[in-house]
N, CA, C and O atoms as a GROMACS GRO file, in nm:
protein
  468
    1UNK      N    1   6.742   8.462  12.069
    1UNK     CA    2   6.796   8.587  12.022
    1UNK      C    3   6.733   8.620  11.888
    1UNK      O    4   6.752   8.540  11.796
    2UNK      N    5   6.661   8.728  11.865
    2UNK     CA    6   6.607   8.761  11.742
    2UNK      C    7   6.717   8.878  11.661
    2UNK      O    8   6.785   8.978  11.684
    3UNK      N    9   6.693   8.824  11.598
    3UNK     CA   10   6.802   8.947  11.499
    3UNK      C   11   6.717   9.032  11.381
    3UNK      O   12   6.626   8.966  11.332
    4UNK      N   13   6.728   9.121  11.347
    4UNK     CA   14   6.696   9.281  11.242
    4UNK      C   15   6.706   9.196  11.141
    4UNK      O   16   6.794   9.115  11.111
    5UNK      N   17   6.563   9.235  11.073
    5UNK     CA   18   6.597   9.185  10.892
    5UNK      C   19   6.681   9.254  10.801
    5UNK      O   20   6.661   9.375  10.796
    6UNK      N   21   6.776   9.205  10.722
    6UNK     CA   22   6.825   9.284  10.652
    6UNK      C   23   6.739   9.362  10.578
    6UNK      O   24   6.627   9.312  10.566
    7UNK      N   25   6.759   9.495  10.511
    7UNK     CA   26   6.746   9.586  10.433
    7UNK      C   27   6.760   9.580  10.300
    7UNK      O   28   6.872   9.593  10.251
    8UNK      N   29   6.690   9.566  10.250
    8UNK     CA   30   6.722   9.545  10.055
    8UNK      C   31   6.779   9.619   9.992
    8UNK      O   32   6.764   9.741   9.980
    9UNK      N   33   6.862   9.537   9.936
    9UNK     CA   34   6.968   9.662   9.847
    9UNK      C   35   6.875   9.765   9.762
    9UNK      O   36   6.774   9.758   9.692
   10UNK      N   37   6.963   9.863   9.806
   10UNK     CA   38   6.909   9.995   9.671
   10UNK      C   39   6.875   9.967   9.531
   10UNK      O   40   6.912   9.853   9.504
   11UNK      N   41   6.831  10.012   9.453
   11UNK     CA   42   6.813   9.964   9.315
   11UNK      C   43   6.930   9.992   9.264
   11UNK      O   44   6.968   9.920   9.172
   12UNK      N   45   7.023  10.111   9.314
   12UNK     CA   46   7.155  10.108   9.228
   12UNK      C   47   7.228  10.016   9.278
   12UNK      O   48   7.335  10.072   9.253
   13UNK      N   49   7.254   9.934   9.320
   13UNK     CA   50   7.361   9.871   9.446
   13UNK      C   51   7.411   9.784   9.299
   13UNK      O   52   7.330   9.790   9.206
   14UNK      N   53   7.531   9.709   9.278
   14UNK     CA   54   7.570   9.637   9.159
   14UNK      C   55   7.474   9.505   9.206
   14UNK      O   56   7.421   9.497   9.317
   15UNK      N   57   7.465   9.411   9.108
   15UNK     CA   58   7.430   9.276   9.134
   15UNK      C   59   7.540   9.224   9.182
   15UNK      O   60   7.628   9.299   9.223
   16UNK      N   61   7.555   9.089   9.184
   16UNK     CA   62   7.637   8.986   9.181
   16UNK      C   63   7.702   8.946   9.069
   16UNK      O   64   7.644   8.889   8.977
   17UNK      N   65   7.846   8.976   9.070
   17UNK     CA   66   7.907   8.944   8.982
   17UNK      C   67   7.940   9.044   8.847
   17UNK      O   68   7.993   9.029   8.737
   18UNK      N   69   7.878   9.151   8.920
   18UNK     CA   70   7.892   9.299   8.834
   18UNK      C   71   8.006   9.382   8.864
   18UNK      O   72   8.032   9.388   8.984
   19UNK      N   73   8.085   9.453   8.783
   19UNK     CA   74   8.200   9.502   8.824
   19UNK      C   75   8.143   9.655   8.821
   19UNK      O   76   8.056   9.701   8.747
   20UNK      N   77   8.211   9.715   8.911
   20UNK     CA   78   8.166   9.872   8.954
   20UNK      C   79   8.234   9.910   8.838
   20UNK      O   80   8.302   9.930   8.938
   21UNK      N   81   8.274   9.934   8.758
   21UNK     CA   82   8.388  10.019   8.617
   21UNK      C   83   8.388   9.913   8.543
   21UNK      O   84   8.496   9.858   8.562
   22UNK      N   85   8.322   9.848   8.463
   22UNK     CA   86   8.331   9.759   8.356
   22UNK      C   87   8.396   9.837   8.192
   22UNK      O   88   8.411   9.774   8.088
   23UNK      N   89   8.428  10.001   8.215
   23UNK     CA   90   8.520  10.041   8.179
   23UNK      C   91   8.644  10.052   8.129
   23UNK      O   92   8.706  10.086   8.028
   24UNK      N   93   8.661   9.994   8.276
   24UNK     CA   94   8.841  10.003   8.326
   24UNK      C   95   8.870  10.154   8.353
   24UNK      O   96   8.775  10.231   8.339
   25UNK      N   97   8.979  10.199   8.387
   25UNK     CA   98   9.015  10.342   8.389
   25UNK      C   99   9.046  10.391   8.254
   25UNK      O  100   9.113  10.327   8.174
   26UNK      N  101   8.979  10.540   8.224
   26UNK     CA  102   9.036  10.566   8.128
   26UNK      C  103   9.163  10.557   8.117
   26UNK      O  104   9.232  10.536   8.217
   27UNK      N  105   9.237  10.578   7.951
   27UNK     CA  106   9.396  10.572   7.908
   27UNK      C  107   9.427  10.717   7.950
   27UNK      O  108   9.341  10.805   7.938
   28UNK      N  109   9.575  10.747   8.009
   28UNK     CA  110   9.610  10.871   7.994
   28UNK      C  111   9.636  10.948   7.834
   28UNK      O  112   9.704  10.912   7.739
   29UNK      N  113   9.562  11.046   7.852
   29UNK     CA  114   9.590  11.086   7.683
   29UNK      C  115   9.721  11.091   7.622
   29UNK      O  116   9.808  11.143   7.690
   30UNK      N  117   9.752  11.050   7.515
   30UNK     CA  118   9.923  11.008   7.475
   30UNK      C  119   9.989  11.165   7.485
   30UNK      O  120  10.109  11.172   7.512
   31UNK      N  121   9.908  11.297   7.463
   31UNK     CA  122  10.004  11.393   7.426
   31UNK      C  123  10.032  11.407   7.629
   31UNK      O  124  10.148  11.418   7.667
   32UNK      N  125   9.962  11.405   7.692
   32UNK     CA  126  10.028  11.393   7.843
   32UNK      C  127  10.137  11.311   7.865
   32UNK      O  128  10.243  11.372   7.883
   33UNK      N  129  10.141  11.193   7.869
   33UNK     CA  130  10.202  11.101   7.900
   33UNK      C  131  10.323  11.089   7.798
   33UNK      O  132  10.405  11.002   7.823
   34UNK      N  133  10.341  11.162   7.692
   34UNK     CA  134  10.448  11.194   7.608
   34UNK      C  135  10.530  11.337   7.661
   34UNK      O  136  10.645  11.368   7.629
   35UNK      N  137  10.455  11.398   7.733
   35UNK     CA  138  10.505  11.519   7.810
   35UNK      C  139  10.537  11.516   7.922
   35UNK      O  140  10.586  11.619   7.968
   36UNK      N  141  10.525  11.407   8.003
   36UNK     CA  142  10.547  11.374   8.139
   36UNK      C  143  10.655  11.298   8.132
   36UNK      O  144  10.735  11.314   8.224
   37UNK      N  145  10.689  11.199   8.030
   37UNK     CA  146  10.818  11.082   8.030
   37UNK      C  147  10.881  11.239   7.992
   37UNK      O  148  10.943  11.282   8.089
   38UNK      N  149  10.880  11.350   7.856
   38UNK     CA  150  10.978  11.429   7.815
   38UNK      C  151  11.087  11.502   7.934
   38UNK      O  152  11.209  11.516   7.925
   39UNK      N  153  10.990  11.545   8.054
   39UNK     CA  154  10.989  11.619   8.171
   39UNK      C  155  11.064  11.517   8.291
   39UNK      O  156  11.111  11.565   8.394
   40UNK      N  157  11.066  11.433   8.274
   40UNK     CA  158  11.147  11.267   8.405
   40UNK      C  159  11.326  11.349   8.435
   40UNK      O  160  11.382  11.403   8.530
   41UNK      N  161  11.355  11.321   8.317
   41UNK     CA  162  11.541  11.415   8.339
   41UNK      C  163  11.554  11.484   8.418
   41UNK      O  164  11.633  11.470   8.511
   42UNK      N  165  11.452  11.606   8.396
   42UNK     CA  166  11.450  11.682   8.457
   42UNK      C  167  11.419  11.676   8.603
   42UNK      O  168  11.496  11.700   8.696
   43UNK      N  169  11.290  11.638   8.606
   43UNK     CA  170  11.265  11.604   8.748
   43UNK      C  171  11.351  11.512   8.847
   43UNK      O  172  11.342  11.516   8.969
   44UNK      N  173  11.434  11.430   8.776
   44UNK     CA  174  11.538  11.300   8.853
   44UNK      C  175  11.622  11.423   8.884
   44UNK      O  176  11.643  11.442   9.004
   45UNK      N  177  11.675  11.509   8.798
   45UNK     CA  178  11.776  11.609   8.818
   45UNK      C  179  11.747  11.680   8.927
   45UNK      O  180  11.844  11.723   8.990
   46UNK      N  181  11.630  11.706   8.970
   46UNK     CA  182  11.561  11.792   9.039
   46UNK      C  183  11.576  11.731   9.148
   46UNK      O  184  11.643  11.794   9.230
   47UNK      N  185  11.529  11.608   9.188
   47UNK     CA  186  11.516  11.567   9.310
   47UNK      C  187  11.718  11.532   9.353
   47UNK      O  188  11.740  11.531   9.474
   48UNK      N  189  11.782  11.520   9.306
   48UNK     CA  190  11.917  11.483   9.290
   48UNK      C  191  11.921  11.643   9.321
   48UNK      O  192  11.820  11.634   9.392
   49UNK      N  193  11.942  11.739   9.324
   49UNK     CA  194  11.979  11.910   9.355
   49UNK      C  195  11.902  11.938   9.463
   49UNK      O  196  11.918  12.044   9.524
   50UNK      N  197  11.811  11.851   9.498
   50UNK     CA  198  11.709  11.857   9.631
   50UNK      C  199  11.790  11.778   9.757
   50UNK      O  200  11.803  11.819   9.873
   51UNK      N  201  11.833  11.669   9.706
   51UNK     CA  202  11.852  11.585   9.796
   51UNK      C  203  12.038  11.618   9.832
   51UNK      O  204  12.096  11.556   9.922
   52UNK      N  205  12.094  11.701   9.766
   52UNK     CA  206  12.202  11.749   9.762
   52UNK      C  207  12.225  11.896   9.841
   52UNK      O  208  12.324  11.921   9.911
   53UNK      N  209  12.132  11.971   9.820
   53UNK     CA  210  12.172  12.094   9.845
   53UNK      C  211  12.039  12.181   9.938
   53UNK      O  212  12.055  12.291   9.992
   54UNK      N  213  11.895  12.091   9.941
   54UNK     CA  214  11.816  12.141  10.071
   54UNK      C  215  11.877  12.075  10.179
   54UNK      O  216  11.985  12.018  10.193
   55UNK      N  217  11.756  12.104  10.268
   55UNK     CA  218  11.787  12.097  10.446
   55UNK      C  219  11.649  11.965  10.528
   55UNK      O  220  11.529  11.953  10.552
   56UNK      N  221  11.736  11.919  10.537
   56UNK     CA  222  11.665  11.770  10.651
   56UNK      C  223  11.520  11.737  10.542
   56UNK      O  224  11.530  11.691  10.429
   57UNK      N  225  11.409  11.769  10.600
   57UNK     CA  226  11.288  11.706  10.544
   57UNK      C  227  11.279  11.678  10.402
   57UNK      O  228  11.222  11.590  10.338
   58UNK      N  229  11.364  11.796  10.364
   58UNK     CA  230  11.286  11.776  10.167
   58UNK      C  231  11.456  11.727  10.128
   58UNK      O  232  11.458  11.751  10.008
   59UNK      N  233  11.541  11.694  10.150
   59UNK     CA  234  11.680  11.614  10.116
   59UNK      C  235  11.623  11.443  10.128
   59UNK      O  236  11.643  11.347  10.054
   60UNK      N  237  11.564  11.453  10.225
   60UNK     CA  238  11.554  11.319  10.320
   60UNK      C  239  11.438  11.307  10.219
   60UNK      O  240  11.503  11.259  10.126
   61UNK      N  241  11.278  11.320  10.158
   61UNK     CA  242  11.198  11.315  10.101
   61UNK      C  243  11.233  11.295   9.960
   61UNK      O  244  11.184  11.193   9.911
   62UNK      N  245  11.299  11.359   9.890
   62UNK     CA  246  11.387  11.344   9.781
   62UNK      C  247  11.491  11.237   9.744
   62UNK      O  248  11.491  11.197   9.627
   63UNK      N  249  11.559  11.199   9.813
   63UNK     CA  250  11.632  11.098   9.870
   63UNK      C  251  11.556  10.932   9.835
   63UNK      O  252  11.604  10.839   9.770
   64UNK      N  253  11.383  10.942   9.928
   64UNK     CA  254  11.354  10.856   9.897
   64UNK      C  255  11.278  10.845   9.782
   64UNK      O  256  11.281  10.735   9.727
   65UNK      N  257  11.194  10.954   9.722
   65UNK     CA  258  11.167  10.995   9.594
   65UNK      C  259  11.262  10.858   9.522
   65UNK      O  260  11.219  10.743   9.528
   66UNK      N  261  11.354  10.883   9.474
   66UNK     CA  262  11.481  10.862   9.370
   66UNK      C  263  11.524  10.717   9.438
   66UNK      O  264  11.560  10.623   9.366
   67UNK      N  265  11.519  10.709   9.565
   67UNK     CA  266  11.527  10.520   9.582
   67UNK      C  267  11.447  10.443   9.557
   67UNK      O  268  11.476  10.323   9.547
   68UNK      N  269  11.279  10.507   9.532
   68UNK     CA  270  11.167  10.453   9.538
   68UNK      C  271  11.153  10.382   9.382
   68UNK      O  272  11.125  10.266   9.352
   69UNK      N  273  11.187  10.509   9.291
   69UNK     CA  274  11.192  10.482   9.133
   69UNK      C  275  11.274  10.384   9.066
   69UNK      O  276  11.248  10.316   8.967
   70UNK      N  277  11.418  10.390   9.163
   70UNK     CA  278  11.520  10.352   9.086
   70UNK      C  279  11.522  10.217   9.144
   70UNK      O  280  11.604  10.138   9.097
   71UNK      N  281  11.430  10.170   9.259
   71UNK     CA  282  11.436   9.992   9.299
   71UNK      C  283  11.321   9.985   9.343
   71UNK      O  284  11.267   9.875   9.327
   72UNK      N  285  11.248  10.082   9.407
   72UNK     CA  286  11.082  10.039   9.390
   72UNK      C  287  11.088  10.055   9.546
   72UNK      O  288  11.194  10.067   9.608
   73UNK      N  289  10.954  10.056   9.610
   73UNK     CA  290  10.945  10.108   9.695
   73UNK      C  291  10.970   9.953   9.833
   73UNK      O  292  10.959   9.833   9.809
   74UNK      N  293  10.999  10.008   9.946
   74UNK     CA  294  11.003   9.887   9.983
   74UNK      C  295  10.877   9.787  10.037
   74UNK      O  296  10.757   9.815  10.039
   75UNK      N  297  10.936   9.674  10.075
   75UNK     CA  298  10.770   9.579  10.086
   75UNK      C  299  10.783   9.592  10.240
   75UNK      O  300  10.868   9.649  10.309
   76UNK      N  301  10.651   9.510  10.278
   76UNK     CA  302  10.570   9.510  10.376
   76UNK      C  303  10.619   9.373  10.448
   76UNK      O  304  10.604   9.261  10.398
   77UNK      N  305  10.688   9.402  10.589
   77UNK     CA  306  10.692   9.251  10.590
   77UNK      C  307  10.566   9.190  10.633
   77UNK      O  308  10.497   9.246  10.718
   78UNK      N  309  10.518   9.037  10.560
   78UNK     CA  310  10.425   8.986  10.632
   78UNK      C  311  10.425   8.861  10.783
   78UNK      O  312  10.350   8.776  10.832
   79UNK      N  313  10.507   8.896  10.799
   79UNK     CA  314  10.580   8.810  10.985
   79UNK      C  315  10.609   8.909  11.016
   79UNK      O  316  10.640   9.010  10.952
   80UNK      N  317  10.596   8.875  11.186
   80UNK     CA  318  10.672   8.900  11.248
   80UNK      C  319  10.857   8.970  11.260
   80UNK      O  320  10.947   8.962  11.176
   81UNK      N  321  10.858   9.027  11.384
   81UNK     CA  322  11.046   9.000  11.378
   81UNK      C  323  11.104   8.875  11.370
   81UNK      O  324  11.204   8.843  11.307
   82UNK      N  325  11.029   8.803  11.443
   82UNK     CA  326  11.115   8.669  11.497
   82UNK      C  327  11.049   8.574  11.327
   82UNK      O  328  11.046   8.451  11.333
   83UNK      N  329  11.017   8.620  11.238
   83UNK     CA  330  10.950   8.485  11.144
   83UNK      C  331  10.815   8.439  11.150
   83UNK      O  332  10.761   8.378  11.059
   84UNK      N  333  10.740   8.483  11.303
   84UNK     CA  334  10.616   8.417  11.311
   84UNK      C  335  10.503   8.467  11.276
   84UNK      O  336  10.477   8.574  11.332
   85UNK      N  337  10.417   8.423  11.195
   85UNK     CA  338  10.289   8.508  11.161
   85UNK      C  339  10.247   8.583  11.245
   85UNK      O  340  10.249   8.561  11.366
   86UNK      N  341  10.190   8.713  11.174
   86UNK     CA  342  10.135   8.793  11.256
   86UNK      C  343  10.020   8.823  11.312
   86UNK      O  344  10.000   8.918  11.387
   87UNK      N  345   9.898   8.698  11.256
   87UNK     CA  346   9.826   8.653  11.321
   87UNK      C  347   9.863   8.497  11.389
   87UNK      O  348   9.910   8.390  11.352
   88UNK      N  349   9.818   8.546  11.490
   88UNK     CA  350   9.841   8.374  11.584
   88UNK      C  351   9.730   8.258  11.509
   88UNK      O  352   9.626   8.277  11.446
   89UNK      N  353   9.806   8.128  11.551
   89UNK     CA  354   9.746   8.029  11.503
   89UNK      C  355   9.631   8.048  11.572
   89UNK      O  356   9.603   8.130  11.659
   90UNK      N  357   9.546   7.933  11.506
   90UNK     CA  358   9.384   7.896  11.611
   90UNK      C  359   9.420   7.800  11.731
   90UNK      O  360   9.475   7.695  11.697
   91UNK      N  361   9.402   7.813  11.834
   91UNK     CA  362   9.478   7.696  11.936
   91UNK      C  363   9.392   7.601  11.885
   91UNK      O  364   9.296   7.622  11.812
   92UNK      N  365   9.447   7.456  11.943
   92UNK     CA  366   9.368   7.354  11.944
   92UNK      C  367   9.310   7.303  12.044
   92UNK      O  368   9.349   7.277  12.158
   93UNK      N  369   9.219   7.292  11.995
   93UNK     CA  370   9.087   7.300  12.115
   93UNK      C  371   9.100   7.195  12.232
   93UNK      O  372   9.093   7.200  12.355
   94UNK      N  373   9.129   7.062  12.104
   94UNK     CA  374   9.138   6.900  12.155
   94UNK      C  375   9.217   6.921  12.292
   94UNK      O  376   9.190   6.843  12.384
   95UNK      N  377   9.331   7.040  12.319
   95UNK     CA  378   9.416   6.991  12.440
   95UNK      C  379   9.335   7.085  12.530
   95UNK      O  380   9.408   7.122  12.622
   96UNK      N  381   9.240   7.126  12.537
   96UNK     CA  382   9.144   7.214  12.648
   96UNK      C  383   9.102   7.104  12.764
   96UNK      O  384   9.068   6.994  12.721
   97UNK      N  385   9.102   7.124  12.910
   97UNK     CA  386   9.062   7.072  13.013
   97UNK      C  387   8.870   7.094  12.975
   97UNK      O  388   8.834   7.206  12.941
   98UNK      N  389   8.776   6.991  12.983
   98UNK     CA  390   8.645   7.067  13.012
   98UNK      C  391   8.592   7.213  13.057
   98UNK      O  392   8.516   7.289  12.996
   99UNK      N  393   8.644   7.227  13.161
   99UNK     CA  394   8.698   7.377  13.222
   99UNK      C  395   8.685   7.441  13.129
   99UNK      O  396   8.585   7.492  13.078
  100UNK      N  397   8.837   7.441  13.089
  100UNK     CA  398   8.920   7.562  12.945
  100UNK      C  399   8.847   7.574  12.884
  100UNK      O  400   8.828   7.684  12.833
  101UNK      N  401   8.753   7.446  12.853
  101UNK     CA  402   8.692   7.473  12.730
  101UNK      C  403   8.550   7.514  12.748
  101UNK      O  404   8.495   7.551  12.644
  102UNK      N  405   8.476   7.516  12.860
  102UNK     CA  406   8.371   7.609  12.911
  102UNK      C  407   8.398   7.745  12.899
  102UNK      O  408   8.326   7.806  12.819
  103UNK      N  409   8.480   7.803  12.956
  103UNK     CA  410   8.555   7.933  12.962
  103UNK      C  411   8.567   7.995  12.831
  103UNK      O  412   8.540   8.115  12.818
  104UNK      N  413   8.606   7.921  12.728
  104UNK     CA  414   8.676   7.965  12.608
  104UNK      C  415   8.500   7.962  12.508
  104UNK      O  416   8.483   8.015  12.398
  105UNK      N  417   8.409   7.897  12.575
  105UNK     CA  418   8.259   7.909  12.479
  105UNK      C  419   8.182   8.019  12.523
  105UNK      O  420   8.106   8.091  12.458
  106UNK      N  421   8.224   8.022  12.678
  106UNK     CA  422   8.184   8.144  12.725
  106UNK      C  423   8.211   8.287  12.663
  106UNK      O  424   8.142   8.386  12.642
  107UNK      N  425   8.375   8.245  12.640
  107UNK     CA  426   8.412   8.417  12.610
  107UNK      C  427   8.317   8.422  12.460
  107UNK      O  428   8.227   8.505  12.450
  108UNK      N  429   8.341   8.345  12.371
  108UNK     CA  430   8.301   8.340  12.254
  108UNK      C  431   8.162   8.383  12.205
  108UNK      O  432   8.135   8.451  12.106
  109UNK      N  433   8.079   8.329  12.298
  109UNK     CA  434   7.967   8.377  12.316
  109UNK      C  435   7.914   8.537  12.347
  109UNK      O  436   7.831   8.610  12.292
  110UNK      N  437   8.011   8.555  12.468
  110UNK     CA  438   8.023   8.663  12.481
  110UNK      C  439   8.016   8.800  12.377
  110UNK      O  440   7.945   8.899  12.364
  111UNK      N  441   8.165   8.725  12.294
  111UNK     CA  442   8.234   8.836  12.167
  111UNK      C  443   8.103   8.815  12.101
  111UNK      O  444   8.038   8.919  12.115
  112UNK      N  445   8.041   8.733  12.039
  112UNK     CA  446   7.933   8.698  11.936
  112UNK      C  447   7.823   8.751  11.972
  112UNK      O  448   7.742   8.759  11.879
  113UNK      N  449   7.776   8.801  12.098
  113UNK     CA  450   7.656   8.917  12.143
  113UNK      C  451   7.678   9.015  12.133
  113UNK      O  452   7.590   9.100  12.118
  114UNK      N  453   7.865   9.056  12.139
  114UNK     CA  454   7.919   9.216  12.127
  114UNK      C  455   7.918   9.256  12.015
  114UNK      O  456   7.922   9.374  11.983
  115UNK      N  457   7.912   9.154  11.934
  115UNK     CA  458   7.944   9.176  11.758
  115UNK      C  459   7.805   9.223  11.710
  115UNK      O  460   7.791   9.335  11.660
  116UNK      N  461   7.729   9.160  11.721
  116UNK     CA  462   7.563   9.125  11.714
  116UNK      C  463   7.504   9.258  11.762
  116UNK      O  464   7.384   9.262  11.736
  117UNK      N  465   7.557   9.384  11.832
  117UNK     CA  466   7.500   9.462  11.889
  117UNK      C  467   7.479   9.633  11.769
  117UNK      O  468   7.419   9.732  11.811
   0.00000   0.00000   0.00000
């Protein structure tokens, strides 16, 4: 099986071990961010008169707005329902019949020409 030479990186491409923004992000400018905390009351108030007195989508949107802030948004589970990872283990090979385990180099092989394409 012969495989394509890779392609040489661009001259812009980063090196190794180079950070794309060695920057960081700029700071928000203080007179913004002194005008945006001033403006929060208001807006909590806002979404609280939203979530009170609109209709289905923007009550319900608002709603979570104001649960999101006030405990944070919720997490991701990483299991399953039942507890079990949500990627499956690697089987173990050792309990394969010769067979099984022809079959199982086969498929592999297989995936590894599909990948390769």
């Amino acid at each position: 099986m012969q495989t394509k030479p890779k392609k040489p990186a661009p001259s812009s491409a980063w090196k190794k071990g180079q950070s794309g923004n060695p920057g960081g992000r700029k700071p928000i400018p203080r007179d913004v961010l002194e005008m945006a905390r001033a403006a929060c009351p208001e807006a909590v108030q806002r979404l609280v008169t939203a979530m009170r007195e609109d209709c289905g989508k923007v009550a319900v949107t608002a709603a979570v707005a104001l649960l999101n802030r006030a405990y944070g948004a919720p997490t991701q589970p990483l299991t399953g329902a039942d507890g079990a990872p949500l990627i499956p283990p690697r089987p173990d090979l050792s309990r394969l019949t010769s067979e099984e385990l022809a079959v199982y180099v086969a498929l592999a092989e297989k995936t590894a020409r599909g990948a390769a394409r």
